[in-house]
Steps between C-alpha positions, in 0.01 A plus 500: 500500500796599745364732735777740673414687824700706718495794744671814380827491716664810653844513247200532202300789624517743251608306216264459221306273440635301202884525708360405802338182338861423339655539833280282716417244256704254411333448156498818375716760332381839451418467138321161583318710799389767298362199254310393792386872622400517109292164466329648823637167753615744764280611766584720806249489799263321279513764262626395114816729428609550140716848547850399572619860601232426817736532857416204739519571861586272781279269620291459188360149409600438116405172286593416216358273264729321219322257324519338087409873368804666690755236392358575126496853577838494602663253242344766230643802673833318549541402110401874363772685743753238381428549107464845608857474617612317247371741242692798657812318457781600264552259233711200469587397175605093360826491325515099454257235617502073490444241665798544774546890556341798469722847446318785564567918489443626850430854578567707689222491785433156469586220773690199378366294767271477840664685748393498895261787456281307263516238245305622212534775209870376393612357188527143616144471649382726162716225262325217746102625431557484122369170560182305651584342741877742540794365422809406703768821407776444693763816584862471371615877552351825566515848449402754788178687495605815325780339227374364169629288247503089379452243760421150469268252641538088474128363442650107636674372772746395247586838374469647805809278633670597180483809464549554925818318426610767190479742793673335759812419278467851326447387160298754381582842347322791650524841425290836619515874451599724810473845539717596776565789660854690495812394244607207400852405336502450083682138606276200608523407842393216708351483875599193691310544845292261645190539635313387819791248557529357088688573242371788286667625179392767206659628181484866408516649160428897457280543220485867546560816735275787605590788707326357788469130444607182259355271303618130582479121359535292807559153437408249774745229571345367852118623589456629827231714615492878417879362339531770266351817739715359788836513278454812348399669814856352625671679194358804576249488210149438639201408237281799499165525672617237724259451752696300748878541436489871347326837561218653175550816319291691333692449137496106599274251302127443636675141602783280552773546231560145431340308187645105435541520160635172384487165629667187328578134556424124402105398479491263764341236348627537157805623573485781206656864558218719564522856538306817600587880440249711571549936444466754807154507569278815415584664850811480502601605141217767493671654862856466309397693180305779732780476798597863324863297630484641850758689651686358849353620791170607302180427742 
């Protein structure tokens, strides 16, 4: 049994109990303290705490006790809050599946991939777990937090090289919805501006006009990041309910305006054409059909 003591120290007092144990020891967290306070290992002046809300003051002799039944404890607690997580996520769905790649339906909501806040609840640790012991998914592309659409995932080393190399030379077709704000012109038009020092370029095609906004097919041609919201923010046309490079109305969708609706190119190991087109999600078409087609200006 590890046996944890320490002295309450002044920049505590007043905390409670279980944040003052995640503070001052090295081994805890607050939801592994309040595991702790709960298993009744905690004791302050030789008296057992199990009330987390309880205010510590300075001075106060704490011990801790983590032994076989706290690391069990914990390991429980830890596995129910992530299928708890998991649960409360919005759906993915498969589109194709072998041996080499994995193309999935992302919504909107979902991570593709760990990011530096956290590493779990995103689609490649969820496409990983399918699996005892997980699988190796490697990341070819991504879509940001709030766009859905098709993405793929190589499942070998081989196919991962592949398909990064597809991407690098830009031999894939990719295509999303956009709802912009503002107007757009009937004629397609292209954006060649590069981003963070590379070479960036996007195709336009107006597939309809509102009184306040447009409805675009954007066609990728390099992949940057944020390619598509950068460019049409430099046209004058940003994607509604942008968080970063645009401002929310009232009349805008509950999220980003951007769905990746088709995705094509040659398998990478069998060097067939494959290709994905999936329809505007639920949100999106459900906010287009109820949009009452708002008027410029309209808040």
């Amino acid at each position: 049994m590890s046996k944890i003591e320490f002295r309450v120290p002044e920049e505590a007092a007043g905390l409670r109990i279980d944040q003052c144990l995640g503070r001052c020891v090295q081994e805890l967290s607050r939801r592994s303290a309040r595991v702790a306070l709960d298993l009744g290992a905690v004791f302050v002046d030789n008296h057992r705490v199990k009330v987390a809300s309880r205010r510590v003051t300075v001075g106060q002799y704490v011990v801790v006790n983590l032994g076989g039944a706290f690391e069990r404890a914990v390991k429980r607690v830890g596995e129910a809050a992530r299928a708890e997580d998991r649960a409360a996520l919005p759906p993915h769905q498969i589109l194709f599946e072998d041996e080499h790649l994995v193309a999935v339906l992302k919504p909107a909501g979902l991570l593709t991939a760990p990011t530096p806040e956290g590493d779990g609840n995103n689609l490649q640790d969820l496409l990983a777990r399918r699996s005892r012991p997980a699988a190796t998914i490697y990341v070819v592309q991504r879509l940001d937090l709030q766009t859905s659409g098709v993405l793929v995932f190589a499942k070998t080393e081989a196919a991962n090289a592949r398909l990064g190399e597809l991407f690098r030379l830009h031999q894939l077709t990719r295509r999303y919805d956009a709802f912009a704000a503002g107007h757009a012109a009937p004629e397609p038009f292209s954006v060649n501006q590069s981003l963070s020092g590379k070479a960036a370029v996007t195709h336009f095609q107006r597939l309809a006009q509102y009184p306040a906004f447009c409805h675009l097919e954007a066609t990728l041609e390099t992949g940057r990041t944020h390619q598509i919201r950068r460019h049409l923010l430099g046209a004058g046309l940003p994607v509604l309910a942008d968080p970063k490079y645009g401002k929310r109305e009232a009349w805008h969708p509950v999220r980003l305006g951007l769905h990746a609706k088709h995705l094509s190119f040659e398998h990478p190991c069998t060097n067939r054409p494959i290709s994905f087109d999936v329809p505007l999600p639920a949100d999106l078409s459900d906010w287009l059909a109820a949009a009452g087609v708002p008027q410029a200006g309209t808040s």
